[in-house]
N, C-alpha and C positions, 0 to 999 in steps of 0.2 A: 534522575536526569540531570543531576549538579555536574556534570563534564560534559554534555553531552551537548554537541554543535547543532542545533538545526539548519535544515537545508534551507534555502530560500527559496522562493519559486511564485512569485505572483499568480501561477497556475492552483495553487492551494490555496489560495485568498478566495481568487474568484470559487471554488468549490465548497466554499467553508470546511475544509477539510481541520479538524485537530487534533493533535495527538492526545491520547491519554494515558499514554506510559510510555517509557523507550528505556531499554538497557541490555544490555548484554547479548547486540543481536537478533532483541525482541523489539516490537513494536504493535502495538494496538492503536488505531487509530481512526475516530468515527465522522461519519460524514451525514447533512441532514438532507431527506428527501424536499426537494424546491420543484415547484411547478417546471423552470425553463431546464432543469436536470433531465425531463423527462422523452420518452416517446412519443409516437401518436398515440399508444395503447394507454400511454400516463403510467405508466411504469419508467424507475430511473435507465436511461440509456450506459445501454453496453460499455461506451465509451467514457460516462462518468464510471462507470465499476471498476473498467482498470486502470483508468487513472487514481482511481484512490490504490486499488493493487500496487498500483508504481508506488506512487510515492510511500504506500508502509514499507514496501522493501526497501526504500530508499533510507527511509527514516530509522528502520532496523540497523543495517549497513554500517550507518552516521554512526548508531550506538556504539557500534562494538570498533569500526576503526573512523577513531574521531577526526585523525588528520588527509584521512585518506580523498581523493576524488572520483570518482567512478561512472559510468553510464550503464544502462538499459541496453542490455544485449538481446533479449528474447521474453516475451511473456506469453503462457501457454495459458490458457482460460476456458473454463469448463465454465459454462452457465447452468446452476440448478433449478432455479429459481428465478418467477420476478420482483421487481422490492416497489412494495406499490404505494407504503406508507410509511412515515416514521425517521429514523436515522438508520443507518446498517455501519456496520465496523468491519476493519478489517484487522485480521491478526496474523503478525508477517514476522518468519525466524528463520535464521539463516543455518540450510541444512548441510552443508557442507563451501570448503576453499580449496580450487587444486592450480594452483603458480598466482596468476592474477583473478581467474574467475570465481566472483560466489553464487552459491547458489540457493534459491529460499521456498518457501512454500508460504502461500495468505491463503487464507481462509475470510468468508465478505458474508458476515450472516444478518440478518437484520433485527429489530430490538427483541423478536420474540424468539430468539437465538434459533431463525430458521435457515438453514445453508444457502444462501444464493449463488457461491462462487467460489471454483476453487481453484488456486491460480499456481503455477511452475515458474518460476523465475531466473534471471542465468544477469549479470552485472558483471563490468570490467571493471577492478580495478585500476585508475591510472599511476596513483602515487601509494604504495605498500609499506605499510607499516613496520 
């Protein structure tokens, strides 16, 4: 991760989202289960899932084009599971680039490597390496 720009985003503070590796298009990045993350059911909400989704593609992205800028075109989210204790990760790789768009797949398992989520991703690039 010695070249490697992270994004900013006060939105991943408030999540305690962080990384624990990035390079070459890869990213793993884990997030802890917190009481106000949750549902009514106390399970974390849908909506913290892909936002951590986001941002590992995001973070992936960073890795492999370091100058580049880009947004969030589409996230496709399959829920397998709910994540009801612990931390869960995400692991986000970028599975293909056709002009400006990439394209990724995460994976959102939680600490007993059980699948909760498995995500389709689609990013603009603005500035191309």
């Amino acid at each position: 991760m010695e070249n490697f720009k992270k994004p900013k985003a006060p939105f991943e503070k408030y999540l305690s989202i962080s990384i624990i590796e990035a390079k070459d298009g890869y990213a793993k990045l884990k997030m802890p289960y917190r009481k106000e993350f949750t549902n009514p059911h106390g399970s974390i909400h849908g909506g913290a899932i892909a936002s951590l989704a986001d941002t590992a593609m995001a973070v992936a992205i960073s890795s492999k084009y370091l100058h580049s800028s880009f947004y969030t075109v589409k996230l496709e989210i399959k829920f397998k599971s709910p994540a009801n204790k612990g931390e869960i990760f995400a692991k986000a790789k970028l599975t293909d680039k056709r002009k400006k768009f990439v394209f990724g797949q995460v994976e959102i398992k939680d600490d007993k490597d059980k699948l909760l989520a498995q995500v389709l991703a689609t990013f603009y690039l603005i500035n191309k390496e």
